[in-house]
N, C-alpha and C positions, 0 to 999 in steps of 0.2 A: 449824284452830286448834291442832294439836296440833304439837310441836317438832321440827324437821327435824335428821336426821342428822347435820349439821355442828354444830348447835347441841349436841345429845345429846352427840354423840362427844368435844365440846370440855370440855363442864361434865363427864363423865366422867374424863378425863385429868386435870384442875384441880385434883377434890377425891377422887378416889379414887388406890387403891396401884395401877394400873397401868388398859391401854384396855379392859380388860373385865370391872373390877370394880363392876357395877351396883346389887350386892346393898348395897355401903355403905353404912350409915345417912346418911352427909355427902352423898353423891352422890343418892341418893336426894329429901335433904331439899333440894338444892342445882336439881335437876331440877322439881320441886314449885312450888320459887320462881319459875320460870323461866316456869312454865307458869300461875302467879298473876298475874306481868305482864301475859303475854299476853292471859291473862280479861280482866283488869282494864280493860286497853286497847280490848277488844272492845266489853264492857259500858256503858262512856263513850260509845262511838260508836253501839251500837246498844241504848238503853238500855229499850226494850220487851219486849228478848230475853230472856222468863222461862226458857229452860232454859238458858242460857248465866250465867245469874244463882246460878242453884240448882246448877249446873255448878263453880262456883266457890268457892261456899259448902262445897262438899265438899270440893273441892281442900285450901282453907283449915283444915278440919277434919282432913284426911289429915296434912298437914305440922304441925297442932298434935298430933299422935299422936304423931307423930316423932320431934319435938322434944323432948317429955315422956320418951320412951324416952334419947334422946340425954344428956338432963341426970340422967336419973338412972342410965344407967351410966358417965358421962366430962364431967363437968363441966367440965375445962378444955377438951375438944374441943367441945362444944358452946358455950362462951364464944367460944371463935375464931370459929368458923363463923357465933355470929347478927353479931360483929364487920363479919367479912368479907362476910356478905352484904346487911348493915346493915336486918336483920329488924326488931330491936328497938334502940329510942334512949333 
């Protein structure tokens, strides 16, 4: 369940300043979403799976950290970014 190299390396280049800037709060937050799909998807299909459940839930909790950081030191960069990754509607 976890994100393969081409996936990583692509959502890195996308939303950070160059291919190995991982520390980025967008990149970061952008990798998180990535990996809330995947939960997500898992979860649907095997929906008995309590640690994949509770797996997720933290996930979800991580990238609400983030996000809270993100808006309150760059509030137009954080408006792009739930924009573009259409977090929030």
């Amino acid at each position: 369940m976890a994100l393969t190299k081409e996936t990583t390396s692509s959502i890195v280049t996308k939303f950070g300043a160059g291919a190995t800037d991982t520390g980025n709060a967008k990149v970061q937050i952008a990798l998180l979403t990535e990996r809330i799909k995947e939960l997500t998807a898992h979860c649907k299909q095997f929906p008995k799976d309590a640690c994949a459940s509770r797996g997720l839930l933290k996930v979800v909790g991580s990238r609400r950290k983030m996000l809270k950081y993100l808006q309150r030191k760059d509030l137009e960069t954080y408006r792009s970014l739930i924009k573009e990754l259409g977090i929030r509607k």
